[in-house]
N, C-alpha and C positions, 0 to 999 in steps of 0.2 A: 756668441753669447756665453757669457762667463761661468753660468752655472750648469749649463749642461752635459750631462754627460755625455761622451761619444763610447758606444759600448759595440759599435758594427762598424768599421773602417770602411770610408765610401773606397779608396785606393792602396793606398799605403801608410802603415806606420814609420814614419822614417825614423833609424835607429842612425847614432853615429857613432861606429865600429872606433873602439878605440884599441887600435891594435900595437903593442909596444914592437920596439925591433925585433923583424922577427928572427928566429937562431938560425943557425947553417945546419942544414938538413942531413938527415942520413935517409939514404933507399929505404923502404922499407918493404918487407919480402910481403908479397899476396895477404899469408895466411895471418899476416902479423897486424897488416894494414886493416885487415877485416876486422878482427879480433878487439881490436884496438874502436873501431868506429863503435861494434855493437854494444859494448860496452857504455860507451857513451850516450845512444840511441837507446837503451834498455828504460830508464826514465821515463823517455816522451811517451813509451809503449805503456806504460805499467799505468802511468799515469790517464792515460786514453787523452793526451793532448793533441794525436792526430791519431787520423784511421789510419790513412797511408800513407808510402814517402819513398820517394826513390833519393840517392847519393852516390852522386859520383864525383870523382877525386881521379885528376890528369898529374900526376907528377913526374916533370923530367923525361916525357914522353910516354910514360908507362898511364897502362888507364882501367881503371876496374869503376865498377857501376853497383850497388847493392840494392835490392827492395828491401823495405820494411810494413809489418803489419798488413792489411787485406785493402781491397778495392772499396768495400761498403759491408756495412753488417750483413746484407745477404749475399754479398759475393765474396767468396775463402780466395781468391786469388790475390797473391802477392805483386802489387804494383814492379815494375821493371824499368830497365833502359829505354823502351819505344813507347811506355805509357803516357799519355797524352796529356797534359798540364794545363790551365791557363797559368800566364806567369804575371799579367796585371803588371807594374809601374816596372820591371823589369825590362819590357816592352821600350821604356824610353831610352835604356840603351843601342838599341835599333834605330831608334828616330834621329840622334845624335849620331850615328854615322852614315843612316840617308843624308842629314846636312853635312855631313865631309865628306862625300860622294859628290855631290851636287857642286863643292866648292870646289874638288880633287878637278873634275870633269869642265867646271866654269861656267857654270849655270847661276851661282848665286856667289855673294860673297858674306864672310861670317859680319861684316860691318856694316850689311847692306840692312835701310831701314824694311822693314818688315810689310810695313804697309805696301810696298810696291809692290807685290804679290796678290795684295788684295783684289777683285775685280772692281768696275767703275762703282761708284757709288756707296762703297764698303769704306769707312775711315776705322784707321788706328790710334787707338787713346795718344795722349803726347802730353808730357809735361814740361812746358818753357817749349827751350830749342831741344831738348834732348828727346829721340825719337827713337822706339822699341827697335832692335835690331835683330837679326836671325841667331845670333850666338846667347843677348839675352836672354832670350826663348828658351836656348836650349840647356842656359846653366840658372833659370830660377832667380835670373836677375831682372826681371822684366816690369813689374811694379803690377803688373796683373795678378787678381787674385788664385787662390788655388782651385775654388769652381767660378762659374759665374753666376748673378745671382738671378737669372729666367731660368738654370735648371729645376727642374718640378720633379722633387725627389716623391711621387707619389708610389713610385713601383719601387720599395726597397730589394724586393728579390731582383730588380733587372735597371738599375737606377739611372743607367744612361742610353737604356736603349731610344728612348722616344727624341731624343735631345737632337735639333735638325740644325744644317745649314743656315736657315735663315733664324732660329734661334740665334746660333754663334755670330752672326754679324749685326743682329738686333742688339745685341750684347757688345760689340764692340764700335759699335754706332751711338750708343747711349752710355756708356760708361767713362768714367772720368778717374786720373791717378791721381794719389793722394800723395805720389813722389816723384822723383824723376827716373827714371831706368836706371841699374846701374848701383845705385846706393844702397839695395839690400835686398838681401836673399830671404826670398819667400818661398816657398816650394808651390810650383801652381801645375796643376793637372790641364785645367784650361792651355795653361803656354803650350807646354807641350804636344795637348792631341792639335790647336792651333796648329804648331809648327809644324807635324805632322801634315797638318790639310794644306798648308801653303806650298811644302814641297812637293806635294801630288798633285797640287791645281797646277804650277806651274810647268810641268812635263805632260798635262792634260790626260792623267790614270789616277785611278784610287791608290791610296795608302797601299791597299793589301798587293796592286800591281807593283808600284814601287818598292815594295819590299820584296817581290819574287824576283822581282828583274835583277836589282841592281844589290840584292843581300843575299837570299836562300838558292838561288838557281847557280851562283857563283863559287859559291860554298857547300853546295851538295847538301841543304840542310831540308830535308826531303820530309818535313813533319813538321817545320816552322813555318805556320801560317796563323789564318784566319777563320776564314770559310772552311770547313772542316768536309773532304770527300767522305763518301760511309765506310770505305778502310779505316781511315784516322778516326772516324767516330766511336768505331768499335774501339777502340782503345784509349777512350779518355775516358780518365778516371772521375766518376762521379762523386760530383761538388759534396763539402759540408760544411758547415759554420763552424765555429769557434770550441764550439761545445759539442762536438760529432752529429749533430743534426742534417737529416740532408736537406741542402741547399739547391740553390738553382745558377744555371750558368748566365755569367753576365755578355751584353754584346755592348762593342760602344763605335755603333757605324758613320760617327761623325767626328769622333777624337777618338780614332785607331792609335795614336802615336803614343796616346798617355797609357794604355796597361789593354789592346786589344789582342795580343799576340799569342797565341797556343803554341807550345812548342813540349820538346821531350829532352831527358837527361841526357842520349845520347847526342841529337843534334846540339845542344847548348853546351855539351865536352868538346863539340866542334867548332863551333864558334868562340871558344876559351881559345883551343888550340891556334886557331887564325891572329888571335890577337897575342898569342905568346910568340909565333914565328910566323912572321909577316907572309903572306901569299901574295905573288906577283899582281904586274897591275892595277887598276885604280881601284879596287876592292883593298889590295894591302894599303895603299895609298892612305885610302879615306880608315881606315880601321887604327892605321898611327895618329893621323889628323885629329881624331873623336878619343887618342885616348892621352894628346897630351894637354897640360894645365890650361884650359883658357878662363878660369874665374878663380882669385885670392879668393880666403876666408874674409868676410864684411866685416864679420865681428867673433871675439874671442868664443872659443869652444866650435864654431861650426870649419866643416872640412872644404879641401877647393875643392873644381869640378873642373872635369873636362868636358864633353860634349858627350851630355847625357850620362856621365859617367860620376858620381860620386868618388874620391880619393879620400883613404882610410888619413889616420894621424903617421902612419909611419912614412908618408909619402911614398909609398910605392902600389899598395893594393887597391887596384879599382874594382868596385862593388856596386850592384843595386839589390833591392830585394823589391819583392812585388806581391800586392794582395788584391782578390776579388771577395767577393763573398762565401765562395765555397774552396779558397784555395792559397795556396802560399810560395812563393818562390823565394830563393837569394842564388845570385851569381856572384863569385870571388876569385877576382885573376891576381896574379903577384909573378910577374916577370924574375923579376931576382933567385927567386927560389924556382922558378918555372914551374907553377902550382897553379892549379884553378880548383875549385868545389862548387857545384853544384847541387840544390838543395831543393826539391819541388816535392809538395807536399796538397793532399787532395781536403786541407782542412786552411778555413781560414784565419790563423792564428799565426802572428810576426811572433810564437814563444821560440821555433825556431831558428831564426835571426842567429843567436847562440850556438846551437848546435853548430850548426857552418862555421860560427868563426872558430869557435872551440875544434873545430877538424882540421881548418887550417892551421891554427896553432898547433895543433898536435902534429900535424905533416911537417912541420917544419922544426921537431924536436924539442918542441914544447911537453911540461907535465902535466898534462890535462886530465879534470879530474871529473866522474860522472856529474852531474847536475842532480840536486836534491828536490822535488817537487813537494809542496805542502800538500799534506793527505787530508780527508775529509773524513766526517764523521755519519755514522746511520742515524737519520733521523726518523721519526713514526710520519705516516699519511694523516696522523692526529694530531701531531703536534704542528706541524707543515701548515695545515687546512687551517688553523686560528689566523694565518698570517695574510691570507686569500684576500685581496678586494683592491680599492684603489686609495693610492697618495697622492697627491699636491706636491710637488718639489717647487715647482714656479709658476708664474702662469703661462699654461699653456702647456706646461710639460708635467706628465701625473704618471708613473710607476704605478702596471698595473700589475698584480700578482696575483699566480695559479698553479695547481698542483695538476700536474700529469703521469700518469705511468709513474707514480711515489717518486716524480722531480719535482722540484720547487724553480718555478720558470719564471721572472721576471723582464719584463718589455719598458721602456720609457717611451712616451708621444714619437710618433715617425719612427719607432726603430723597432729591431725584432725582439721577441721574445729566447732571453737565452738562460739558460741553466743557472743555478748559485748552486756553492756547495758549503757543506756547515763545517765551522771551525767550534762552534758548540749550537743547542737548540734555537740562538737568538742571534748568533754573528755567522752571518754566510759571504761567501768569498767567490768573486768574477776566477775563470781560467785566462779570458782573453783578455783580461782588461787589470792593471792594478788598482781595484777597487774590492771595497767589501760595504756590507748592509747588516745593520741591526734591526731588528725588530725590539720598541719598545711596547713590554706588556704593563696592562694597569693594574689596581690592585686585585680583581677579577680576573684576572687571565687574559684579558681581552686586548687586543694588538690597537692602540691606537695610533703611532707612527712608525718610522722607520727611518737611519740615518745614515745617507752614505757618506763613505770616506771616500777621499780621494784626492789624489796629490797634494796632501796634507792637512787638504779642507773636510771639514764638516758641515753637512746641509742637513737639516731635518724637514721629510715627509710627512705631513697630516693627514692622516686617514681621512677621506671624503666620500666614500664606499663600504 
């Protein structure tokens, strides 16, 4: 729907890293490498763009890990290396080398139509003769959208948990493409947790088995799961929104493959490490498999993809980032330079995205310069409270506004309620979102609409409250 705004990411903001060549590196010594990050990191603090955030950075075999900021307003503890993440669409890096596991081992092949996996009675959409295939799936060329449209976004705080099996085949029983596979990248969450559930049905175990067997137990990734034991519980960092609110943790027990995976800074400096120097056997096998090119850009400006794996502009860096509601990840390998970053973050805001690349660019001798945050302004609980009640943006979607604890919190129809901050008493400004809101007053004083900006459009809200 064209005029809506999305101001709560159901998965991922996908950003596309445009990262120039990058330079010939120098070592950099601990105290320097530290120095140099926090620097960088002093921003996202000051500006309370996240609560917390671990980083860590593998160069050339050497590996330091840093916290930043606290666990949660009432816990002072500095997030760490073993602190517990979800990482959401980062997850689909995983799924993509289950299917080059699967193919290493000869279980499935990437050309193989996808419906064959399906049980009796389950069909796969089909345009002409061209028929969805496993590698489709896993590079967003599949003509499937990015949800499907039986998920029942009623539970924003937990959006996929109710979402079942026979939902997902109700859905791909009644659904029709509007193209053929193959001709254009869409990014779909659906393919993904799909292909996910195809390669677990077919070995007759869950996602979360297939991922221990044949990825985490192989690799000693001893905190990369799902199911969380009460060890790992204690140590995941609780959830927050975009605007430091806390949040609640998402589950998604039927499209594990698109963003279910919990994992920590340390185990994901280890599985950087695997794909920068191959480990024996069909784990190294399938980790080259999933990280070389199998889909061109379709059209100018978008990046290739390997299997599950997003490829930067300089052709060398593969990357994903991932988002749930209370959280944020980006993973960033670059073989050439023999560098990874990792970037998990217990708020869910892609402002991050940045910082990662910005540290990789700086590891590899780049001039990286802090990041500048637009500051806000103190507004009164008096002036705030004129602005209170409901807008009309469209039908069906009304912007409702309220003052809490002297914040000014605005919600749109189906989404949550998140902070605005003032750029003066009448123009306030999203963190998570590049969007900003006016308040128009009348000759009275009295607020009768209000107008967002956004991606260069103007919409104006009628007060109807």
């Amino acid at each position: 729907m064209r005029n809506r705004i999305i101001l709560s990411p159901v998965l991922l903001i996908l950003v596309t890293l445009a990262f120039t060549a990058l330079l010939c590196p120098t070592l950099l010594a601990k105290e320097s490498l530290q120095q140099r990050i926090d620097l960088l990191v002093q921003p996202y603090l000051e500006s309370e763009t996240v609560v917390g955030m671990t980083i860590g950075v593998l160069h050339q075999g050497q590996q330091e890990v840093f916290g930043y900021g606290r666990l949660s307003k009432n816990e002072s503890r500095v997030p760490d290396g073993d602190t517990v993440y979800e990482i959401g669409s980062a997850s689909k890096v995983f799924t993509g080398v289950l299917l080059a596991d699967a193919v290493v081992r000869g279980y499935v092949k990437l050309d193989q139509r996808a419906g064959e996996l399906l049980p009796s009675g389950v069909k796969m959409p089909i345009h002409g003769k061209r028929a969805i295939t496993l590698q489709d799936l896993s590079t967003h060329v599949s003509g499937l959208p990015r949800l499907p449209d039986n998920i029942k976004m009623t539970n924003l705080d937990n959006p996929y948990a109710d979402y079942s099996v026979e939902d997902m085949y109700a859905f791909l029983n009644s659904h029709k493409l509007s193209r053929a596979p193959g001709k254009k990248s869409e990014y779909s969450n659906f393919g993904q947790g799909l292909l996910g559930h195809l390669l677990a049905h077919e070995r007759g175990v869950s996602y979360e088995e297939l991922l221990r067997d044949q990825i985490t137990k192989p690799l000693d990734l001893t905190s990369t799961t799902i199911t969380l034991t009460d060890e790992q519980q204690s140590r995941l960092a609780p959830p927050h929104s975009g605007d430091g609110q806390p949040a609640t943790n998402w589950d998604f027990p039927k499209l594990a493959g698109a963003g279910a995976i919990r994992s920590t800074t340390n185990d994901l400096l280890k599985f950087a490490a695997a794909n920068l120097h191959l480990p024996e056997g069909e784990i190294g096998k399938a980790i080259e498999l999933a990280w070389k090119i199998h889909q061109r850009p379709l059209a100018k400006g978008e990046v290739a993809m390997g299997l599950g794996w997003h490829i930067a502009h300089d052709g060398s860096t593969r990357w994903h980032n991932g988002q749930t509601g209370g959280y944020h990840s980006m993973l960033l390998i670059n073989r050439e330079i023999e560098t990874s970053v990792v970037l998990l973050t217990n708020t869910g805001t892609g402002e991050v995205d940045l910082l990662a690349q910005d540290i990789m660019q700086m590891v590899a001798g780049a001039n990286v310069q802090p990041r500048t945050f637009e500051k806000s302004i103190a507004v009164s609980p008096e002036v705030m409270q004129k602005y209170e009640g409901k807008y009309k943006l469209a039908p069906g979607f009304v912007f409702t506004v309220t003052v809490k604890d002297d914040k000014l919190l605005v919600g749109l129809t189906g989404q949550a309620m998140l902070q605005v901050y003032a750029r003066s008493e009448t123009e306030w400004f999203y963190k998570v979102v590049e969007a900003s809101l006016t308040f128009n007053l009348d000759d009275s004083g009295k607020c009768d609409s209000l107008e967002l900006f956004q991606n260069g459009i103007r919409q104006q809200a009628n007060r109807i409250e």
